[in-house]
C-alpha positions in Angstrom: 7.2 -37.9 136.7 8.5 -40.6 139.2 8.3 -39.6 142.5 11.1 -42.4 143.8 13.7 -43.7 141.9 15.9 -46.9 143.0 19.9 -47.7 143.1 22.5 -50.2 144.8 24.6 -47.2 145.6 24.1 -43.5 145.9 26.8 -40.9 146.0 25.7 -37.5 147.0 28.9 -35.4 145.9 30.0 -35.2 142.6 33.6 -34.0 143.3 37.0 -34.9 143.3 36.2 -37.7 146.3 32.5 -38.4 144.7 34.3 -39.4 141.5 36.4 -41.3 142.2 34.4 -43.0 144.6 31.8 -44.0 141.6 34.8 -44.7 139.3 36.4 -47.3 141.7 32.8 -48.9 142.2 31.9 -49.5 139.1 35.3 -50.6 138.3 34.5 -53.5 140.7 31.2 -54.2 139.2 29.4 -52.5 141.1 25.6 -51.5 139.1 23.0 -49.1 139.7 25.3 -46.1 141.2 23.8 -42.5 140.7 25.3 -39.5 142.2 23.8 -36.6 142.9 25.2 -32.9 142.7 23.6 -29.8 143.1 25.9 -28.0 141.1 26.3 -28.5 137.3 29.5 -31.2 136.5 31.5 -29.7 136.8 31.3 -27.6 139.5 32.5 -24.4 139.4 32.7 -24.8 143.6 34.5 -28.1 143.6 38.0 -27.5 144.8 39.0 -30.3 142.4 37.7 -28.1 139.5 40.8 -26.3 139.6 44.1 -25.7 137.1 46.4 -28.1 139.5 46.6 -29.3 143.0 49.9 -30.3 144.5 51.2 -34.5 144.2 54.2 -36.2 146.0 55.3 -39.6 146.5 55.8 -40.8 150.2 57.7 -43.0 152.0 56.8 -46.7 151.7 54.4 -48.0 154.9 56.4 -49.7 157.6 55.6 -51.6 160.8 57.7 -49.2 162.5 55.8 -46.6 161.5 53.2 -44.9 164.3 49.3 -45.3 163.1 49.8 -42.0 161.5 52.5 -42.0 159.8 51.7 -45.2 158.5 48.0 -44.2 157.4 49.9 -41.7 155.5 52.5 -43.4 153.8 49.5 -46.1 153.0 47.2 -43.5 151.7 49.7 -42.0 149.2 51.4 -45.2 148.1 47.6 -46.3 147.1 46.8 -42.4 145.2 50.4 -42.5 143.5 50.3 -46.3 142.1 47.5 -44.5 140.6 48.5 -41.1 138.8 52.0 -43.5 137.4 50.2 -46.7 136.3 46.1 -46.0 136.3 46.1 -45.6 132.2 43.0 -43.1 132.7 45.1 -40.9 135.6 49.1 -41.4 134.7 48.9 -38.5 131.7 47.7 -35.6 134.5 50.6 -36.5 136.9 54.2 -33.9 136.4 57.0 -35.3 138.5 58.5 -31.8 138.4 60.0 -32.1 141.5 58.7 -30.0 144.8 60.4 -27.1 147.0 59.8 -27.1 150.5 60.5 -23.6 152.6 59.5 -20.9 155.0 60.8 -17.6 156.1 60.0 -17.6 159.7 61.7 -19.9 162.3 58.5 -21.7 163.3 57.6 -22.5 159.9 60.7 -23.1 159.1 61.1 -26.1 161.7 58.1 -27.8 159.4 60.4 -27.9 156.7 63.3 -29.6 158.8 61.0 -32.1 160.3 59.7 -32.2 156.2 63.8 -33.3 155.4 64.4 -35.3 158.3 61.1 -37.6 157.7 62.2 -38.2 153.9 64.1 -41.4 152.7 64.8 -39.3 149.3 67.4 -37.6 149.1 66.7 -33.3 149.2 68.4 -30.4 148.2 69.3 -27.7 151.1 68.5 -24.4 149.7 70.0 -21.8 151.7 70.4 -18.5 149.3 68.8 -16.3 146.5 71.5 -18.2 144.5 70.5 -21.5 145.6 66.8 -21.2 145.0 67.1 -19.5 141.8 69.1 -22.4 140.5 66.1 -25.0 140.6 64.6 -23.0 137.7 65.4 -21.8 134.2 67.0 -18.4 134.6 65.0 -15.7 134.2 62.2 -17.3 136.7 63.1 -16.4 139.9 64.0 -12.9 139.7 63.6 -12.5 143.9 65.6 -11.8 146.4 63.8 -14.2 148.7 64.7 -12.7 151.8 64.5 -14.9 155.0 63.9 -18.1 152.7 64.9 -21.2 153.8 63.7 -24.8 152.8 64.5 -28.1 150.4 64.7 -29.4 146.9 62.7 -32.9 146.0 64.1 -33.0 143.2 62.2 -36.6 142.5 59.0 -38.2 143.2 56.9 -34.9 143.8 55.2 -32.3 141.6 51.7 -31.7 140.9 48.5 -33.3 138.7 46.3 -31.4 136.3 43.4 -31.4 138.5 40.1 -30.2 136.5 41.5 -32.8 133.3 41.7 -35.5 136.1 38.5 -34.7 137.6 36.9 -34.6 134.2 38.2 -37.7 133.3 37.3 -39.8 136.1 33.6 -38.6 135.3 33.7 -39.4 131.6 34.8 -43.1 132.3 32.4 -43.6 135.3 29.7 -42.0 133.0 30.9 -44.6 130.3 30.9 -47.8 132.6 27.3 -46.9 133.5 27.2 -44.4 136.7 24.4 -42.3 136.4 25.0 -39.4 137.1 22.2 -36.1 138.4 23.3 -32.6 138.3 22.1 -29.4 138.7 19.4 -27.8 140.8 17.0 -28.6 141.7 17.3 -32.6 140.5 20.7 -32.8 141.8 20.6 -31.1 145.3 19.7 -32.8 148.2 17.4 -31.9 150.6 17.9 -34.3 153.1 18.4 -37.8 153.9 15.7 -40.4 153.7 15.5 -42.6 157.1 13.5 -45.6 158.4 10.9 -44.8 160.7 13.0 -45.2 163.7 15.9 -43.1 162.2 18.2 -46.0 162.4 18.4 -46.9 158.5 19.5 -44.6 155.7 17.2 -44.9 152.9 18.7 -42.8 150.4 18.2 -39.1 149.4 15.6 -36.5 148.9 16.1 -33.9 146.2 14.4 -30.3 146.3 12.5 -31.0 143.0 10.9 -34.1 145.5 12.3 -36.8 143.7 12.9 -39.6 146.4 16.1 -41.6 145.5 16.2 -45.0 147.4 19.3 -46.9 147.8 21.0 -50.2 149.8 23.6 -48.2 150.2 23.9 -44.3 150.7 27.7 -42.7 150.6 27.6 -38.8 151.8 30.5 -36.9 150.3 29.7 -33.6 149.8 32.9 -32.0 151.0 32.3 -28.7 152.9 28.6 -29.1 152.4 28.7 -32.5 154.2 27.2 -31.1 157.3 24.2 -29.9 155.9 23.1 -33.0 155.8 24.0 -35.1 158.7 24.8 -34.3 162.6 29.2 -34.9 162.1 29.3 -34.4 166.1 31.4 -31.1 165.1 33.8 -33.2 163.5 33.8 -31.1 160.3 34.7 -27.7 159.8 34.0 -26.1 156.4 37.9 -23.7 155.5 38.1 -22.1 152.6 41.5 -21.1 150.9 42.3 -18.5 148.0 43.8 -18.3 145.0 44.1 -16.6 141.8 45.4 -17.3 138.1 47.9 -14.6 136.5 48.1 -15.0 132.7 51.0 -15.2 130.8 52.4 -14.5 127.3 53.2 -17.5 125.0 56.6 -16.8 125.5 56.5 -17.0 128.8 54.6 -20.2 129.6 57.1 -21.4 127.5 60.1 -20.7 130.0 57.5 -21.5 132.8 57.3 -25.1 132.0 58.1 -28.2 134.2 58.9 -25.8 137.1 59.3 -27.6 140.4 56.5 -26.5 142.9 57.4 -24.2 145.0 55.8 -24.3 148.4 56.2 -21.5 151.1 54.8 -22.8 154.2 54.5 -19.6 155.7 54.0 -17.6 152.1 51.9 -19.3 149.6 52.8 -21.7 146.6 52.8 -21.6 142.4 52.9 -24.2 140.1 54.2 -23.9 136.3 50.9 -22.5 134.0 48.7 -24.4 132.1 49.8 -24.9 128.4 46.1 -24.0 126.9 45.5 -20.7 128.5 49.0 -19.7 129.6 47.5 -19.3 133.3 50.0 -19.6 136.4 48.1 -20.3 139.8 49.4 -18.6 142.8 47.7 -19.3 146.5 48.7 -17.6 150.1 49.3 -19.9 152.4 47.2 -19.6 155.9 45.2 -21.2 158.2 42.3 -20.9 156.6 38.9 -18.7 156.6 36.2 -19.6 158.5 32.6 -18.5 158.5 31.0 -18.3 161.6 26.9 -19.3 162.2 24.7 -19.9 165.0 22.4 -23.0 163.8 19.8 -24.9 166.5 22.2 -23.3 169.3 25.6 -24.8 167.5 28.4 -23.3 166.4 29.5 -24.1 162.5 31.1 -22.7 159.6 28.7 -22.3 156.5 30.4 -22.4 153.1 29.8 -20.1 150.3 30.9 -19.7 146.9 32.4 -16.4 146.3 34.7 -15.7 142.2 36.8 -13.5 144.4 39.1 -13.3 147.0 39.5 -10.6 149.7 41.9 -8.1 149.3 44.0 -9.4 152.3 44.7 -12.4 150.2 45.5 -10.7 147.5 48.3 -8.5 149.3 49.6 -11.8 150.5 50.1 -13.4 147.0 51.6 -10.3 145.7 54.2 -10.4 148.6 54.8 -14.3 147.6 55.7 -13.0 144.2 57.7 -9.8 145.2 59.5 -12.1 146.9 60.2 -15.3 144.6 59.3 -13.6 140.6 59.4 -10.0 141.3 58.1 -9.3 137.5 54.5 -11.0 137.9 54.1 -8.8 141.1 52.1 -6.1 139.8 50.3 -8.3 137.1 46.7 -8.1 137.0 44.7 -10.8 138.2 42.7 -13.0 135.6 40.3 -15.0 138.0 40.3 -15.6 141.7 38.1 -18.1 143.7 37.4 -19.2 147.5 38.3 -23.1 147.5 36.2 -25.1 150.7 37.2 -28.1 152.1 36.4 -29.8 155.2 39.0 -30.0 158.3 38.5 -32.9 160.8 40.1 -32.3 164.3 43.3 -34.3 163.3 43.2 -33.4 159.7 42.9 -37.1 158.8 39.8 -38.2 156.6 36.8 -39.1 158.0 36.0 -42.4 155.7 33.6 -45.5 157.5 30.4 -46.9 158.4 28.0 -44.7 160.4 28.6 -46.4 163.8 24.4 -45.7 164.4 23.2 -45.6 161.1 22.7 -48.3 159.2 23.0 -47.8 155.3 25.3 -45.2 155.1 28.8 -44.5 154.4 31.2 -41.1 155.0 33.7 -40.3 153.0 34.9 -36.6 154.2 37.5 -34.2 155.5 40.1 -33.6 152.9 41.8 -31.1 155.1 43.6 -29.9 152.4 44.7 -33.1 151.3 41.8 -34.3 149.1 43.1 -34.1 145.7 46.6 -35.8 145.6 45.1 -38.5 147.5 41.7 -39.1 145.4 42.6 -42.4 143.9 42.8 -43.5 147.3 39.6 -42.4 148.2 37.5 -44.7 145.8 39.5 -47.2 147.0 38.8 -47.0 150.6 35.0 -46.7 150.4 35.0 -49.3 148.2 36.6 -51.8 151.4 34.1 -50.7 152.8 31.4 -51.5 150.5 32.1 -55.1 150.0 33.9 -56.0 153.4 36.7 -57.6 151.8 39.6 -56.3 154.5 42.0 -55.1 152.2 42.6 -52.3 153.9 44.9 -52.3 157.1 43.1 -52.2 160.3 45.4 -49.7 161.1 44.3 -47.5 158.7 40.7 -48.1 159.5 41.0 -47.0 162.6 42.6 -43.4 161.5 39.6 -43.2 159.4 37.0 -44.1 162.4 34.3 -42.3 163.3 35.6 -40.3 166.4 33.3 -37.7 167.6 34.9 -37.8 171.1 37.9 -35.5 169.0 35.6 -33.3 168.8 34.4 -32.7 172.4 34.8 -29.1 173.2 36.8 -28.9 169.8 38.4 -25.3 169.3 36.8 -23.9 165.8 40.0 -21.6 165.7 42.6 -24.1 165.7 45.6 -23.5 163.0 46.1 -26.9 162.8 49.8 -27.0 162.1 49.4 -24.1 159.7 51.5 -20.9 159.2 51.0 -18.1 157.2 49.1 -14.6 157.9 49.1 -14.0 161.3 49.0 -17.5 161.7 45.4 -17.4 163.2 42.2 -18.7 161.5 40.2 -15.7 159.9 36.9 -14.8 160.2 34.6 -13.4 156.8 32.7 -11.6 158.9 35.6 -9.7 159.3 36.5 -9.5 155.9 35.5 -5.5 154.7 37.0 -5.6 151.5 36.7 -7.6 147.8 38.9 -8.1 144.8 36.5 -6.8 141.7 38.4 -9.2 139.5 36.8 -9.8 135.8 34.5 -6.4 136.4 
């Protein structure tokens, strides 16, 4: 067996961002790309593997807008050209329209700010009356005490994430992208380096396969850090979720349901039409899990087919609250979902500013999915230097470990929900036995 192996371009992370990454580069004729994955494609870790993740159009990029704002707007005018016109993406897009709300006042201020930042025009939604009206009857059986928020009733809904991802793969895989999966071909141990550590020279894989590259692109979501010193920009969060399943006749008055978002409860989108499966998520700052590693501080991920009972409680408060009869449903499947949070919660996509060779494109911060045709597109600026991107949207992207610098690993980050507090696993005593 060969012990090196050569490419233009090497991917390591076949995810949502990996994907698309490879899709968009061979797209531009780009050759000789292999991507490397230590789980099995698809993964049954990726947080794009999932039933649906949340879509919505933005407002269009203006001068006047600040760097972030703009970034932004720029980001999801790229993704969303893509899930209405991209052929391959266009049939997992639903424009089923979004809710935006909160119970408590603090959360509830997101939403206003939410309404008062959109051009389209939204829906005030002040009753039990009012928010069981953007639904067929019979949906949303709640009371939803303290609820306030908006209806988008346009330009928002949510993509068919796992078809998507799948997709993306299959064409990529059909262009020529080679793509190595599975353990122990696919995981990498470590990156390869010049001898003065100032050139990426691809990838080493545990089964001691050296795979040698011009250029090396590190996008292994929460696992990123593994990999290379981030400066403590990253910080592996994981989220939960579960699927409830229902009958025939039910999916059937579940379809095209707008999203509806709690900021300070948790969210549900309409069920998939093949297995009848709803998903429903608590919304909350986020889990952590806290380790010690050469005297720093960091959050190692883990995967983990269940969800701890905490979480749990919270979804079946979401649903005593908004559909009442799925309350006391069992549970069909649960999952922890990792992603990575930068300091700002912007993506960390550029050049290594001391490495030569090698390309990061991390940091979904919860945002990943929506904005994954983006993604491919970004790196792939980068990769041939053409300067189609904005400088100022380069410069959100930066490498900027000096955000970092005494960075607090138990920052909320704007988020509401729970206590409203990051939460430690260690602390976490008790399991759903879902599926047991």
């Amino acid at each position: 067996m060969a012990s090196r192996t050569d490419c233009n371009i090497l991917i390591i992370g076949a995810g949502t961002w990996g994907c698309s990454i490879a899709l968009e580069s061979v797209r531009q004729g780009y050759t000789n790309i292999k991507v490397l994955d230590a789980s099995p494609f698809p993964s049954a870790i990726s947080a794009g593997n999932d039933l649906n993740k949340i879509a919505e159009e933005a407002n269009e990029p203006s001068e006047c807008d600040s760097d972030e704002d703009f970034f932004w707007h720029r980001v999801h005018q790229i993704a969303m050209k893509a899930w209405k016109d991209d052929p391959l993406l266009a049939p997992f897009y639903h424009p089923t329209g979004f809710i935006d709300a909160a119970v408590n006042d603090d959360a509830y201020q997101r939403c206003v700010e939410y309404a008062e930042g959109e051009v389209a025009e939204l829906v005030g939604l002040n009753t039990k009356e009012d928010f069981r009206k953007t639904m067929p009857e019979g949906v949303l059986q709640g009371d939803f005490p303290g609820w306030r928020g908006f209806w988008k009733q346009n330009g928002a809904g949510w993509v068919f994430a796992s078809g998507a991802l799948k997709a993306m793969h299959a064409e990529a895989v059909e262009l020529g992208v080679q793509f190595v999966t599975g353990s122990p071909e696919g995981r990498v141990e470590e990156l390869l380096y010049s001898g003065d550590s100032k050139v990426v020279l691809g990838a080493r894989t545990v089964d001691g396969i050296s795979h040698t590259a011009k250029q090396t692109v590190l996008s292994a979501g929460a696992n990123s850090d593994r990999l290379l010193d981030f400066k403590g920009q990253l910080r592996p969060t994981a989220w939960t979720l579960a699927h409830i399943t229902l009958s025939k006749e039910e999916a059937a008055l579940y379809k095209d349901l707008p999203v509806l978002y709690g900021v300070d409860r948790g969210f549900f989108i309409e069920p998939d039409m093949e297995k009848h499966e709803m998903k429903i998520c608590d919304e909350h700052p986020g889990y952590i899990n806290p380790v010690i590693e050469d005297g720093e501080f960091r959050s190692a991920p883990f995967a983990r087919h269940q969800i701890p009972i905490e979480a749990e409680a919270r979804m079946r408060l979401l649903l005593r609250e908004t559909m009442p009869q799925l309350a006391d449903r069992e549970f069909s499947f649960a999952r922890m979902c990792w992603d990575a949070d930068t300091v700002d919660r912007r993506f960390l996509i550029d050049r290594h500013p001391e490495i030569e060779n090698l390309i990061v494109a991390v940091g979904g911060s919860g945002n990943g999915f929506m904005t994954c045709p983006a993604i491919g597109v970004l790196v792939t600026d980068i990769l041939h230097s053409k300067g189609e991107v904005e400088e100022r949207v380069k410069q959100v992207l930066r490498w900027r470990p000096e955000t970092a610098v005494n960075r607090d690993w138990w920052d909320a980050q704007g988020r509401y929900g729970a206590d409203g507090k990051v939460m430690d696993l260690r602390d976490v005593k008790e399991w759903t036995s879902i599926g047991t």
